[in-house]
KELUM-991444 format. One record per residue (C-alpha): chain; x, y, z; residue number from 1. Coordinates in Angstrom, 3 decimals. Example, Ala and Ser with C-alpha at 12.3 -4.5 7.8 and 13.67 -1.06 7.14 Angstrom:
2
- A:12.300:-4.500:7.800:1
- A:13.670:-1.060:7.140:2
//
This chain:
385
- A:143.011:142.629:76.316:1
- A:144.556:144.330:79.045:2
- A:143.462:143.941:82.174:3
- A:143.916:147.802:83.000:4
- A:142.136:148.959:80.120:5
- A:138.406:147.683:81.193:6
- A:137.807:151.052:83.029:7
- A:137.616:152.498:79.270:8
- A:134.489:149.887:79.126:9
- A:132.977:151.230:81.679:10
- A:131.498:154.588:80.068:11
- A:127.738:154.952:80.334:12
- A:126.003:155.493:76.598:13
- A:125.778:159.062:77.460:14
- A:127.904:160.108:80.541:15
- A:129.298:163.514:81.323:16
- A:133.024:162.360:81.601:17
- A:134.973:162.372:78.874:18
- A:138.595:161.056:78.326:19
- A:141.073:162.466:76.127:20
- A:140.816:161.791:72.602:21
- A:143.944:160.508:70.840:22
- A:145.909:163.381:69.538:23
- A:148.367:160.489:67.299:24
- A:145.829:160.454:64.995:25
- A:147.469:163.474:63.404:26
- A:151.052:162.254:62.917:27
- A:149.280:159.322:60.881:28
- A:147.979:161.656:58.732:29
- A:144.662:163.177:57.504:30
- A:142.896:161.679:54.836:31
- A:139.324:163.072:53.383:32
- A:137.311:161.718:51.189:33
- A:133.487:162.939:50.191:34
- A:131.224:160.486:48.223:35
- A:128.561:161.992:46.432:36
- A:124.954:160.331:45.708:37
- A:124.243:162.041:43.336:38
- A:126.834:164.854:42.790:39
- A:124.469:167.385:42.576:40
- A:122.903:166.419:46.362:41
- A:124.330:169.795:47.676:42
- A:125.257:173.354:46.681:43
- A:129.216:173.594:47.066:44
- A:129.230:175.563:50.407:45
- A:127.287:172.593:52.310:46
- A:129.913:169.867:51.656:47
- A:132.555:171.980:52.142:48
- A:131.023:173.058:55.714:49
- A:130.735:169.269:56.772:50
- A:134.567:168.344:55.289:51
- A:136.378:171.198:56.996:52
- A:134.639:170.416:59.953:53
- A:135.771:166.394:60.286:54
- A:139.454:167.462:59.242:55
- A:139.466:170.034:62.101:56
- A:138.159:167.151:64.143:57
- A:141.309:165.243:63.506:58
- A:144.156:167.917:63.339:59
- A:142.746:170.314:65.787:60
- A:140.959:168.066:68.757:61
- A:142.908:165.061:67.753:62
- A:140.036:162.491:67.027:63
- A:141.687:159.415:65.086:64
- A:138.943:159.317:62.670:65
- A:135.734:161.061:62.105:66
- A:133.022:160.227:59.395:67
- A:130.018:161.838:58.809:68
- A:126.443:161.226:56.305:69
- A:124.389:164.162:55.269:70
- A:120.316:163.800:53.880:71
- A:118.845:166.468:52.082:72
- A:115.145:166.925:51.694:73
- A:115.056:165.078:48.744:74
- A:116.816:161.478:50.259:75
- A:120.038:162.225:48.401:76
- A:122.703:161.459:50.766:77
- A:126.515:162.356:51.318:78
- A:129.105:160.944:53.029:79
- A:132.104:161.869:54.222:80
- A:135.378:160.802:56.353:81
- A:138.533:162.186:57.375:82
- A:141.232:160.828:59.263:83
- A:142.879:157.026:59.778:84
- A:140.524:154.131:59.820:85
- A:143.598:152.266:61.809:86
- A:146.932:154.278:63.499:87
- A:148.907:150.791:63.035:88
- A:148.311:151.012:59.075:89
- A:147.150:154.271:58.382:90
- A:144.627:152.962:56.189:91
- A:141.381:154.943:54.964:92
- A:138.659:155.506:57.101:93
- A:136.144:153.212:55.253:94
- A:133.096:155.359:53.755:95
- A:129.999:154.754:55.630:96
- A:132.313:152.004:58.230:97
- A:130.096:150.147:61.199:98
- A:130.389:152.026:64.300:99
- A:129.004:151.062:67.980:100
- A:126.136:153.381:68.641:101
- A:125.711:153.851:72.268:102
- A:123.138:155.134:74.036:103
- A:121.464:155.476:70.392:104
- A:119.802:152.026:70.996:105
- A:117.767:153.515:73.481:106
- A:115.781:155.007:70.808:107
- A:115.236:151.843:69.299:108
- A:114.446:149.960:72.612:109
- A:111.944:152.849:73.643:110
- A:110.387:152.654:69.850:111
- A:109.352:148.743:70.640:112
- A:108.043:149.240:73.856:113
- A:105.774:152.190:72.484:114
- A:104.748:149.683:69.207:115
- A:103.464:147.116:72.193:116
- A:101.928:149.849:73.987:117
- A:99.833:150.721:70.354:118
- A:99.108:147.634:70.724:119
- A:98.001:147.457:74.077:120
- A:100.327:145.018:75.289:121
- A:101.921:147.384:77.594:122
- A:100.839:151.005:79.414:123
- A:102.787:153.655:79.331:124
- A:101.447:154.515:82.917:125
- A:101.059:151.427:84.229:126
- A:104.324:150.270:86.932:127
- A:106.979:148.773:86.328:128
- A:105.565:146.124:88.912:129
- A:102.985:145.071:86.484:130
- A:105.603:143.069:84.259:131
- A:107.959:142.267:86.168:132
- A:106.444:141.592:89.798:133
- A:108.838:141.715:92.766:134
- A:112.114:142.093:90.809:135
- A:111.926:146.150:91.511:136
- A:113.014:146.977:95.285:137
- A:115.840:148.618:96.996:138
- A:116.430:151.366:99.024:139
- A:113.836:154.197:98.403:140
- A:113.204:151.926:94.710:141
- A:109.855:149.835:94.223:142
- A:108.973:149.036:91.067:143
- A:105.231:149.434:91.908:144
- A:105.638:153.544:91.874:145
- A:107.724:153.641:88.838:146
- A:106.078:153.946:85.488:147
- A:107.066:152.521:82.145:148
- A:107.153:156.055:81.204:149
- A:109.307:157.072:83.888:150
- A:111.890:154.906:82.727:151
- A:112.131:155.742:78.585:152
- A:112.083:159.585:79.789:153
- A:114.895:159.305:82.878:154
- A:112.467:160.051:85.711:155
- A:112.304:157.405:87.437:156
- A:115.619:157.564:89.974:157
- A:116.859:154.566:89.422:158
- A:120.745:154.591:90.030:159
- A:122.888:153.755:87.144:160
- A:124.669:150.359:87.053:161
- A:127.458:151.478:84.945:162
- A:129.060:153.170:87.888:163
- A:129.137:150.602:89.766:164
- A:130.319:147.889:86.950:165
- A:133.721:145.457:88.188:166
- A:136.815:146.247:86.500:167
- A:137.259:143.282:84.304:168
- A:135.970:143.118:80.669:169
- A:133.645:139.952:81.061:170
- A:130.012:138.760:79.410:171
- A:127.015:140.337:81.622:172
- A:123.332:138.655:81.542:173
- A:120.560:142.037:81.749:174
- A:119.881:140.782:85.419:175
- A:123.121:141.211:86.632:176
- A:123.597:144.958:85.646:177
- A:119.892:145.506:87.067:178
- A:121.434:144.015:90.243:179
- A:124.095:146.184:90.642:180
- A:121.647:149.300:90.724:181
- A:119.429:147.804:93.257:182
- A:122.109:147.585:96.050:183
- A:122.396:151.395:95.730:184
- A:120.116:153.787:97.269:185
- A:117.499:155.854:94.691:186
- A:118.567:158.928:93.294:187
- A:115.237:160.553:93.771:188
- A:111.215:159.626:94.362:189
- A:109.929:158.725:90.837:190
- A:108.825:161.790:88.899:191
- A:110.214:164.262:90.852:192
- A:113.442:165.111:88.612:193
- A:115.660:164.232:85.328:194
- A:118.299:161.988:85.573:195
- A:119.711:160.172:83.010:196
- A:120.738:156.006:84.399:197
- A:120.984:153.147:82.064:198
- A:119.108:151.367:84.240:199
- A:116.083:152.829:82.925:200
- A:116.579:150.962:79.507:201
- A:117.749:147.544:81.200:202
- A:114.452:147.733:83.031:203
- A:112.485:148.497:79.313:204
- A:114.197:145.663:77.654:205
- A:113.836:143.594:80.490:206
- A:109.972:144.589:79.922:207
- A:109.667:143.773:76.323:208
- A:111.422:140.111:77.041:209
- A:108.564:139.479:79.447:210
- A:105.695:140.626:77.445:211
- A:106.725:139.011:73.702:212
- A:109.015:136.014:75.064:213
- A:110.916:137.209:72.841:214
- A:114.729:138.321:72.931:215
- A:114.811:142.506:72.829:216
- A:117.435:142.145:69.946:217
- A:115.218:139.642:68.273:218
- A:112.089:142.218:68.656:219
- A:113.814:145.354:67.620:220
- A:115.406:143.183:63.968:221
- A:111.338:141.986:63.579:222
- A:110.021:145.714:64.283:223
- A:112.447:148.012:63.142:224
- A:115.758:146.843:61.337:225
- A:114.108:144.532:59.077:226
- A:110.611:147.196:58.963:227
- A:112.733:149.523:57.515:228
- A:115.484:147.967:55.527:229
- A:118.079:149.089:58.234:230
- A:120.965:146.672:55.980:231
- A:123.905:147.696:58.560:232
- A:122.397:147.780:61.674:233
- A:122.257:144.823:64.316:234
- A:122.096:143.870:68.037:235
- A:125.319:142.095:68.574:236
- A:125.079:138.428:69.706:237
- A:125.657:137.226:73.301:238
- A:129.312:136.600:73.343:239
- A:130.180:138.651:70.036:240
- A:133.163:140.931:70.514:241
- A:133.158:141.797:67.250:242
- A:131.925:144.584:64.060:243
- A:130.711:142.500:60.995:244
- A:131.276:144.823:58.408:245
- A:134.280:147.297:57.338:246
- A:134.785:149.476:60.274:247
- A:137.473:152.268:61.642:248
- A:139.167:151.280:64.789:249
- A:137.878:152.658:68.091:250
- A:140.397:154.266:70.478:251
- A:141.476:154.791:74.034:252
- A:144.728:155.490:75.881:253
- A:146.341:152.564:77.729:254
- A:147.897:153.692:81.043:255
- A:151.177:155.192:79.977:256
- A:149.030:157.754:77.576:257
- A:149.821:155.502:73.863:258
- A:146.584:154.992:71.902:259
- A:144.681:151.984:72.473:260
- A:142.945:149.701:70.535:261
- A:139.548:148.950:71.852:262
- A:137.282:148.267:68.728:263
- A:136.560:144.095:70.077:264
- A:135.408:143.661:73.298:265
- A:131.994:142.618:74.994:266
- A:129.208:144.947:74.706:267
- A:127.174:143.256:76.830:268
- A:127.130:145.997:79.690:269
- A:125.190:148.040:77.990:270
- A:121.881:145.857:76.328:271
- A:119.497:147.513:75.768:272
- A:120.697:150.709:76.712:273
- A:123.505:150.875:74.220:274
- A:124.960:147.582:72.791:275
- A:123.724:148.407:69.155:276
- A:126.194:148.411:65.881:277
- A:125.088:151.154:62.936:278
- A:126.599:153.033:60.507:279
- A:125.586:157.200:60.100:280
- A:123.572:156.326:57.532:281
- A:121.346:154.237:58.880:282
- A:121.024:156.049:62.054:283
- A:119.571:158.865:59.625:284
- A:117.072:156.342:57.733:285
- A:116.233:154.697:61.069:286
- A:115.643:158.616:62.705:287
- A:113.834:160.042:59.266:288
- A:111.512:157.236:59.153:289
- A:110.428:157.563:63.229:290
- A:109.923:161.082:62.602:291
- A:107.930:160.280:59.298:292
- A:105.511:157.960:61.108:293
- A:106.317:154.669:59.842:294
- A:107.316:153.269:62.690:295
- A:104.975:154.488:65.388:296
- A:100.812:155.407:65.218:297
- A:100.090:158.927:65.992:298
- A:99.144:158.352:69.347:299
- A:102.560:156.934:70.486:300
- A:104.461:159.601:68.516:301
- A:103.237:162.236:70.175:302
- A:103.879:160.131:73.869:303
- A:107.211:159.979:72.288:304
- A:107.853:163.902:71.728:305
- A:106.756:164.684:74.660:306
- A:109.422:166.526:76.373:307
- A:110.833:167.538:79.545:308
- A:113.826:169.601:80.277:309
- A:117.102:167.967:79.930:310
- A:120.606:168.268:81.990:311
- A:123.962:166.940:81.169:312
- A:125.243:165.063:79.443:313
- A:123.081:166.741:76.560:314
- A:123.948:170.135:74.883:315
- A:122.427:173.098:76.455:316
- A:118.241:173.534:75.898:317
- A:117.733:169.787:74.743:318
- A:114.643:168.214:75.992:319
- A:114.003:164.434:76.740:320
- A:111.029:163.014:75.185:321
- A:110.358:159.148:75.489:322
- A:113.850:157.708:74.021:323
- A:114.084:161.152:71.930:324
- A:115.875:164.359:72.293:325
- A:115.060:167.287:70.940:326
- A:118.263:170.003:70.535:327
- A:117.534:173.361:69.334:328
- A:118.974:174.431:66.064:329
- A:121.313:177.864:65.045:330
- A:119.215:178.409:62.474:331
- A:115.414:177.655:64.125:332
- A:113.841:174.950:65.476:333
- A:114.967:172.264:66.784:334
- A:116.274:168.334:65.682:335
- A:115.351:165.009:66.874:336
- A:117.639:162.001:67.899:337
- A:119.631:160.865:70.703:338
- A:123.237:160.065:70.724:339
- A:125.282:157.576:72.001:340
- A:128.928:157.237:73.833:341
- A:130.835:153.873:74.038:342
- A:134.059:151.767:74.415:343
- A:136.102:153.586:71.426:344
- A:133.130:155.541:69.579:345
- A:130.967:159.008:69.840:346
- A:128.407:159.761:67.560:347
- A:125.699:162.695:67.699:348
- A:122.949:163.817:64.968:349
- A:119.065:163.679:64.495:350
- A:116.492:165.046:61.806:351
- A:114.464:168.082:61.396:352
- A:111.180:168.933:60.953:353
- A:111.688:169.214:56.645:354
- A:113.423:165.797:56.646:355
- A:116.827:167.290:56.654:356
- A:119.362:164.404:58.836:357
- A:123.175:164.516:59.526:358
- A:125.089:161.993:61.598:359
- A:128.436:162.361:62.493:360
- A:130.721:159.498:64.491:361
- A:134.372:160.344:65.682:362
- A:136.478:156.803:66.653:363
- A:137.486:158.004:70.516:364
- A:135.573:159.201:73.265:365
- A:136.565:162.938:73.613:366
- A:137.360:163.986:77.363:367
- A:137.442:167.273:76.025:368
- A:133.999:168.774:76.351:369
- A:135.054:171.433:73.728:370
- A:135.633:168.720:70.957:371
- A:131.790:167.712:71.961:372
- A:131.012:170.905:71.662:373
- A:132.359:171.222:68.175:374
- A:130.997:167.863:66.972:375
- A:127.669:168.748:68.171:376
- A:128.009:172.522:66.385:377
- A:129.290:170.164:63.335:378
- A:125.820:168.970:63.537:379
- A:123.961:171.794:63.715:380
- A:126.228:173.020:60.579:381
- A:125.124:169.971:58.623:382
- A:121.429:170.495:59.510:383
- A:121.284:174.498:58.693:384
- A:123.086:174.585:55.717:385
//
């Protein structure tokens, strides 16, 4: 791994800069395929919406692969792909393929902290302090005024580590990224704005460690991925640079402007606020059955979709709830999920109100925020129609 290329680790699950996408993906060819469970899952227009929208994806904005899985009402699922799973080869973009998630493991981190607070192991306005006694303090930071729920809903103004991360791809322990927040001044008093920081979700998992003994990958495979039958879904290992199952390759540029390579390397930097491995379809059963209720009581639900106004990097009129966005809809309403950014990966989508879910991963973070714009209106397409 090149030395030069760790600044390409160094995206936050969710920041506002983008960097190109990787335009070769178009001289390798564009390759779709659709794979219907059952066939008759979708009237013809609806497939046809999602498909178009990929391949434009690839030839237009240059994405070297995007894949995508559709839920109807009913649980009958599509999925789709288009472009090259791997420039080198130009080999299929496997159906369904592992991605890396992002800032989507937030969800998940703020789902087990709100199944310990059901069960009264933690309060949601209790302080930070409480758990983790005299590890909170900095300049204008003190963990006993910030509130466990100030730190799943980005209000407690806590700098974010990732700007601040060295330029060398290496293994980080949860501490060390907490660390490198604390020599910075706070952004703001707790409470008194929206900001989104990482740091937040270091400090949760760092929270849920204290209060099971437990690892937080261990706790989210017992609560949720297991719960649920999540079957491609895991919390990479300490020290794991790898994706265990068939995957497209995640891209960057290298310094001279080629594309890059950067599936394997050390997730580590981002925990618990976005070191998690998925796949679109289980980011849909994972959001459907959160939404459903079988993963949360009532009573930490609603905490959950309780919303305040949210900036960039989220699309315009989304709403942070407790690990949860909601993003209003072309056709009505709104849909629930999060998102997530990382070394060689994007993915957006969520679920409606009427069980409805769509999921869509490109293999490149785009610099362009038009692309983002079109993969989140890709989105919206898959959810209205």
């Amino acid at each position: 791994m090149r030395e030069q290329t760790w600044q390409r680790f160094r995206s936050s699950g969710r920041r506002s800069g983008r960097r190109r996408a990787v335009p070769v993906a178009v001289a390798a060819g564009v390759m779709a395929v659709g794979v219907l469970a059952p066939p008759a899952a979708f009237a013809a227009a609806g497939p046809d919406t999602v498909q178009q929208g990929l391949t434009s994806l690839v030839r237009t904005d240059g994405v070297p692969a995007a894949l995508a899985s559709v839920k109807d009402r009913e649980g009958r699922t599509r999925t789709y792909t288009a472009g090259a799973g791997d420039l080198a080869t130009g080999s299929k973009v496997p159906v369904d393929g592992q991605v890396r998630i992002g800032s989507n493991t937030k969800t998940f981190t703020a789902v087990v902290v709100l199944q310990l607070v059901g069960e009264g192991k933690i309060g949601l306005d209790a302080s930070v302090e409480t758990y983790l006694p005299g590890l909170v303090r900095g300049e204008g930071i003190d963990g006993r005024h910030i509130k466990v729920r100030q730190l799943l809903q980005h209000t407690s103004g806590l700098p974010n580590y990732v700007k601040y991360l060295a330029d060398e791809p290496r293994y980080y322990v949860p501490r060390e990224l907490l660390d490198l927040a604390l020599r910075h001044k706070a952004e703001f008093d707790p409470g008194k704005k929206w900001e989104y920081s990482n740091t937040n979700y270091v400090l949760a998992g760092l929270i849920v460690e204290k209060v099971t003994g437990h690892s937080v990958a261990k706790e989210m495979d017992r609560r949720i991925i297991k719960r649920i039958g999540l079957r491609h879904t895991y919390f990479p290992a300490p020290g794991d640079a790898t994706i265990r199952e068939a995957h497209p390759k995640g891209y960057d540029r290298d310094v001279a402007g080629a594309p890059l390579d950067v599936t394997e390397f050390d997730p580590s930097w981002g925990w618990a606020a976005g070191q998690m491995i998925s796949t679109n379809s289980d980011l849909n059963q994972f959001f459907t059955a959160l939404l459903a209720g079988r993963l949360l009581p009532p009573a930490q639900l609603a905490q959950m979709h309780t919303t305040v106004p949210a900036g960039a990097p989220f699309a315009d009129g989304a709403r942070y709830g407790l690990g949860l966005v909601s993003t209003p809809l072309s056709c009505g309403g709104v849909y629930w999920g999060h998102g997530g950014s990382t070394t060689g990966y994007e993915t957006r989508g969520g679920v409606t109100a009427k069980g409805r879910a769509a999921n869509i991963a490109v293999t490149t973070q785009p610099s362009d925020g038009a692309t983002m714009k079109r993969v989140e209106s890709l989105v919206d397409k898959a959810l209205c129609h």
